[in-house]
C-alpha positions as CSV (number, residue, x, y, z in Angstrom):
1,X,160.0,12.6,-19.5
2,X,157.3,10.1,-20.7
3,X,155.1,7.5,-18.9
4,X,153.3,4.5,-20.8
5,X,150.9,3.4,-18.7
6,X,149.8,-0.3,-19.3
7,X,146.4,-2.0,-18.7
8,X,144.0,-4.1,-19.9
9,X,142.2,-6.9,-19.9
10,X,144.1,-10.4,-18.2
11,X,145.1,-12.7,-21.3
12,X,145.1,-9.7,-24.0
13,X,149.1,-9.1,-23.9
14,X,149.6,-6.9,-21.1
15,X,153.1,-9.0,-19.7
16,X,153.9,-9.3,-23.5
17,X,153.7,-5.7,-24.3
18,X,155.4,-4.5,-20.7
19,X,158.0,-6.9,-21.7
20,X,158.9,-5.7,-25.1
21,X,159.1,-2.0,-23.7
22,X,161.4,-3.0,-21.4
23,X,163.8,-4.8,-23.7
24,X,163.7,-1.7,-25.7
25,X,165.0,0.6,-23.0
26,X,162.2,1.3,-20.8
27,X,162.2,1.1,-17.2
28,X,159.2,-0.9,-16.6
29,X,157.3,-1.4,-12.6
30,X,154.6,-4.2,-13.1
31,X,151.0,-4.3,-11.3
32,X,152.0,-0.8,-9.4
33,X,148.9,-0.1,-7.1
34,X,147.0,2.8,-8.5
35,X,147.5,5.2,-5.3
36,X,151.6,4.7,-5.6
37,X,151.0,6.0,-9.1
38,X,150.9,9.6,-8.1
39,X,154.4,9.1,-5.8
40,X,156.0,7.4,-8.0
41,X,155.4,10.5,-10.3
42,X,156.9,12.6,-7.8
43,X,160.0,10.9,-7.7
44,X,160.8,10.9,-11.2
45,X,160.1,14.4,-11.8
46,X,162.7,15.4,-8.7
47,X,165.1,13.2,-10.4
48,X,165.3,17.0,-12.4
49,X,168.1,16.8,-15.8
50,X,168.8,13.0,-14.9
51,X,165.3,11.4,-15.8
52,X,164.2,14.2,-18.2
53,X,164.9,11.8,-21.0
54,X,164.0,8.5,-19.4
55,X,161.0,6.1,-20.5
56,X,159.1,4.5,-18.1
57,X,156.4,2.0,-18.6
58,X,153.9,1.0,-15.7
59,X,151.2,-2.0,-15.9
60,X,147.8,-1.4,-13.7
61,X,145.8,-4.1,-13.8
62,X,142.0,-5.2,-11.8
63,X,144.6,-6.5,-8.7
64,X,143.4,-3.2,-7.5
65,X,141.0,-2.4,-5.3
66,X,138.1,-1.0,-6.9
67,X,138.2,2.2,-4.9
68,X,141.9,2.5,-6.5
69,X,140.7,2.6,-9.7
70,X,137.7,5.0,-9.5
71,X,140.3,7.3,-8.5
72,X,142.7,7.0,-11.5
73,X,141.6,9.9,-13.3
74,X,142.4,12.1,-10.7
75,X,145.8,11.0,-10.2
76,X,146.1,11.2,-14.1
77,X,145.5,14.7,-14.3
78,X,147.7,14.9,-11.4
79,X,150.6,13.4,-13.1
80,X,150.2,15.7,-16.1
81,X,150.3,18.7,-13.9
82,X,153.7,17.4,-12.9
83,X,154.8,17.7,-16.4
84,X,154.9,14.2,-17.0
85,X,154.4,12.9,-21.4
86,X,151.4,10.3,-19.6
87,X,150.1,7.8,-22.2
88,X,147.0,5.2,-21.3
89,X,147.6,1.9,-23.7
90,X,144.7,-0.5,-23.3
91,X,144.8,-4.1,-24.5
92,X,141.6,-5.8,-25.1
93,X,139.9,-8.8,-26.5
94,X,136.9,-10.8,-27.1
95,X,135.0,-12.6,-24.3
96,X,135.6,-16.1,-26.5
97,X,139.1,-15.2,-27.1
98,X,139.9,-14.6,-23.8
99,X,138.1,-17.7,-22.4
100,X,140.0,-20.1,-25.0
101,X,143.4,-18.3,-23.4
102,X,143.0,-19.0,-20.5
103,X,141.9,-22.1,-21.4
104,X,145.1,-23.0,-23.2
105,X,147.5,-21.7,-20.5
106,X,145.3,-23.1,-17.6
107,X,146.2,-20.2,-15.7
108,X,144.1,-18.8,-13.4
109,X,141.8,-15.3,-13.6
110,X,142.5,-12.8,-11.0
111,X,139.0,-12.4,-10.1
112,X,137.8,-15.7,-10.1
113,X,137.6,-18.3,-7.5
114,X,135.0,-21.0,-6.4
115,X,132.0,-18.4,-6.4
116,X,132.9,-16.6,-9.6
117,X,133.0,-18.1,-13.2
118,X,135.8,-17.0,-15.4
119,X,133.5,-15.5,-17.7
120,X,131.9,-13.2,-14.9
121,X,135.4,-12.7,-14.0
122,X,136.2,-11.0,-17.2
123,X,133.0,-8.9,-17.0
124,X,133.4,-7.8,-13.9
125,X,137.1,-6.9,-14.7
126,X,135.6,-4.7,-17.6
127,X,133.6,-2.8,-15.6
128,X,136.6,-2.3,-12.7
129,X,139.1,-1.1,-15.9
130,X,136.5,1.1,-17.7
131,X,138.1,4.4,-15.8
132,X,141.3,3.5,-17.4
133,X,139.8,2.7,-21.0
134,X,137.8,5.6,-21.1
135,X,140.9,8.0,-21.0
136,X,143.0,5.7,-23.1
137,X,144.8,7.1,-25.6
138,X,145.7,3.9,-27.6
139,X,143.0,0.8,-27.4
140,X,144.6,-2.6,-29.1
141,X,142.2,-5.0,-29.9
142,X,144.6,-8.6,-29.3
143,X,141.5,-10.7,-30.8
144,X,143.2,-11.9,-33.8
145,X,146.9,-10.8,-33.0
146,X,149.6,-13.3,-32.0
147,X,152.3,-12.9,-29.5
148,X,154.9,-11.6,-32.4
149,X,152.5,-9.3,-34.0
150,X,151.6,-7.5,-30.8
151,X,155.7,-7.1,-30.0
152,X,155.9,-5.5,-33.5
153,X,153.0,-3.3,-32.9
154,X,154.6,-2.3,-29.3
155,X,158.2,-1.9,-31.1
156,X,156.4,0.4,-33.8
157,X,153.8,2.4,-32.4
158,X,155.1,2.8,-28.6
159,X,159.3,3.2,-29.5
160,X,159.5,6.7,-30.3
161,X,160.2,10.6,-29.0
162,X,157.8,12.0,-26.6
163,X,154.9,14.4,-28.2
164,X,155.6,12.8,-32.1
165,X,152.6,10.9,-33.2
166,X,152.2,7.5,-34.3
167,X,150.3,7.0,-37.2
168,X,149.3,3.6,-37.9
169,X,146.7,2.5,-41.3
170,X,144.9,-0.6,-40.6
171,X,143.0,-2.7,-43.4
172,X,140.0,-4.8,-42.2
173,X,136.9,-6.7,-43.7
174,X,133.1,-5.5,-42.5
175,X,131.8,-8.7,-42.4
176,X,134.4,-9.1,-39.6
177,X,133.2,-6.5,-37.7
178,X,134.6,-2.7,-36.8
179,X,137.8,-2.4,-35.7
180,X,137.5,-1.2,-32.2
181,X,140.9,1.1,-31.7
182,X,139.8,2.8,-35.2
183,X,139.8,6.8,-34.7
184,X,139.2,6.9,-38.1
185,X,137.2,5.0,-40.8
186,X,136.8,4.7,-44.6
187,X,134.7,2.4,-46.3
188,X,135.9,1.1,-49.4
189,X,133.5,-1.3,-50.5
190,X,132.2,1.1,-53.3
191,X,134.8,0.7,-55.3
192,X,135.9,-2.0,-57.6
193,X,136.5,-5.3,-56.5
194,X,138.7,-7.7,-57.3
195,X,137.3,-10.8,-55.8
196,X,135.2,-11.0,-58.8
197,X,138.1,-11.5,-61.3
198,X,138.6,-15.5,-60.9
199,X,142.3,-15.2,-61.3
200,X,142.9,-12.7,-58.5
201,X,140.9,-13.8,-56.0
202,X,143.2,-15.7,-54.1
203,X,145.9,-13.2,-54.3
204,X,145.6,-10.0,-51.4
205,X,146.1,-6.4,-51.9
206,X,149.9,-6.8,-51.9
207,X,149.9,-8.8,-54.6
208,X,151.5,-7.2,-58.0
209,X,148.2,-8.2,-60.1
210,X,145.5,-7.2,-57.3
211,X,147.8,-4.0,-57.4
212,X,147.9,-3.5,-61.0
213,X,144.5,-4.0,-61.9
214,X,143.6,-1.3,-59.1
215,X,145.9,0.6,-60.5
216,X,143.9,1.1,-63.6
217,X,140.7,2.0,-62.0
218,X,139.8,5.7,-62.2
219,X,137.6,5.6,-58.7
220,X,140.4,4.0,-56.6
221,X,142.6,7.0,-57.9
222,X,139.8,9.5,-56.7
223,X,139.3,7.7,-53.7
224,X,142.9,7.6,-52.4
225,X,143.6,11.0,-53.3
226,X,140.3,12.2,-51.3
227,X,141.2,10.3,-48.4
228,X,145.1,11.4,-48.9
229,X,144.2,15.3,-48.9
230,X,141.8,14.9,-46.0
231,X,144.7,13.3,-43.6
232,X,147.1,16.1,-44.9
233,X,144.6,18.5,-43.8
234,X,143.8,17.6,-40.0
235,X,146.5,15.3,-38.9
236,X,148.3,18.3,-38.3
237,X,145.3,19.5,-36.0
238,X,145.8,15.8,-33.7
239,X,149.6,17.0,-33.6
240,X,149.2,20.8,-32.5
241,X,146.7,18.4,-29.8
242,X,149.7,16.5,-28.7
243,X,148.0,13.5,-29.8
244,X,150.1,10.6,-28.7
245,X,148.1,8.1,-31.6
246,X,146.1,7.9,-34.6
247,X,144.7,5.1,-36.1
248,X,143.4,5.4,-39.6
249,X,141.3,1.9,-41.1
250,X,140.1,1.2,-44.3
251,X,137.8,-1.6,-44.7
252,X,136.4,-3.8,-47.6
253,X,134.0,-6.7,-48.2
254,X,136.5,-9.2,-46.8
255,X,139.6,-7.2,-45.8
256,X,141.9,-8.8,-48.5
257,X,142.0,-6.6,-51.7
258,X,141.0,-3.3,-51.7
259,X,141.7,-2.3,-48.0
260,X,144.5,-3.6,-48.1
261,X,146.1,-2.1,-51.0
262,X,144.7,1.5,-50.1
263,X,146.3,1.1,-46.4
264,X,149.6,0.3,-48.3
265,X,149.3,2.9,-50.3
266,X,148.3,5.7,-48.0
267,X,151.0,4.4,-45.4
268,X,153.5,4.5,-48.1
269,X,153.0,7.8,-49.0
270,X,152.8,9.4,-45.3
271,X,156.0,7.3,-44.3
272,X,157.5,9.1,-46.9
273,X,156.4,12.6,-45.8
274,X,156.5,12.0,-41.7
275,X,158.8,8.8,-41.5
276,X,157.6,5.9,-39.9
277,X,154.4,4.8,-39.9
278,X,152.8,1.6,-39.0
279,X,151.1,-0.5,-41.8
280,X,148.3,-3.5,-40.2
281,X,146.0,-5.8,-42.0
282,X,143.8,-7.6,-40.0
283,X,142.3,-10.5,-41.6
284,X,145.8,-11.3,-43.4
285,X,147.7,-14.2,-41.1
């Protein structure tokens, strides 16, 4: 059986991605105390042949008591002892983004009231949820994701069979800082660069001419099949792991041309090899 467990930071998606696991079939429990976790284990697993293929999705939030929380890697290992598939998802943000949210909606932080501000609300909800991020196995950074891309990145990288790992290529732009769910990272601002032909500079890496004029340059071709034979050669290693995810970024100057056409490219080629596989670009809106 498998377990997603949900948590994260209040305003980065949590409801949104809970929500979307449960219209795809999981049976989803919302804000479940931390020391219920371990019971709630229990039962499932007695539940023998009938729950052996059932999803279930959790979300554990900072409307625990602190105490709770320190004690979440215990009842982690606990749960995997039971022989339960347990995967951590974290949502995160930015401090700004997360002000401006709340913000927006007008809603009210969990830890804040008339002696807290929201912004020491969201630090101190941080520091309460770093037991949880530290073992997470998947960290999604919600900065610069709408509502409709995070339920597309919930239906592709979260929908699948217990133990099979999701493989996700994400293209990003330095001077937009490190993508922080990233396990691992190529820089591709060696190589040839497109923003200095005038008539491709508006146009991304999934553009026909941006992809044509790479195309013709002997380093990309190096570079792609470096970075190609060195996946081939360990992924394997994250799978015999039982690795739940594996993010893979490629960044560039600004995130538009090169990145993005070697993500394409290298998430074209393992889609064909493993099936699916989960394509991002994050400066493209």
């Amino acid at each position: 059986m498998r377990l997603i467990i949900i948590s994260g930071l209040s305003g980065s998606g949590k409801s949104v991605a809970l929500n979307t696991l449960e219209d795809t079939g999981f049976d989803c429990i919302d804000n479940l105390p931390v020391d219920l976790l371990g019971a709630f284990g229990r039962h499932i697993t007695e539940l023998g042949e009938d729950a052996a293929n059932q999803r279930y999705a959790v979300g554990i939030d900072a409307r625990n008591q602190p105490e709770a929380l320190a004690r979440f890697p215990s009842i982690l290992d606990g749960l995997r002892e039971l022989g339960i598939h347990c995967e951590i998802v974290f949502l995160d943000a930015d401090d700004q983004t997360l002000l401006t949210r709340f913000s927006e909606t007008r809603r009210r932080h969990p830890l804040s009231d008339r002696d807290t501000s929201l912004s020491e609300a969201i630090q101190r909800e941080r520091l309460l949820l770093e037991p949880l991020h530290e073992r997470a196995d998947l960290t999604v950074d919600t900065t610069r994701t709408t509502v409709h891309q995070l339920r597309d990145l919930v239906r592709e990288r979260m929908v699948r069979a217990p133990f099979e790992l999701s493989l996700s290529f994400e293209s990003f732009g330095y001077k937009h800082g490190l993508p922080p769910d990233a396990d691992f990272v190529f820089d591709a601002r060696c190589l040839p660069n497109p923003h200095w032909e005038p008539e491709l500079r508006q146009l991304t890496g999934r553009d026909e001419p941006v992809q044509a004029y790479l195309d013709q340059q002997p380093a990309i071709a190096e570079y792609f099949e470096q970075v190609r034979t060195f996946l081939a050669n360990w992924i394997p290693s994250f799978q015999r792991e039982n690795r739940s995810y594996l993010t893979v970024a490629i960044g560039c100057t600004g995130g538009q041309h090169r990145s993005v056409y070697l993500a394409e490219r290298l998430g074209e080629h393992f889609r064909a090899e493993r099936g699916p596989i989960s394509i991002r670009h994050r400066e493209l809106v």
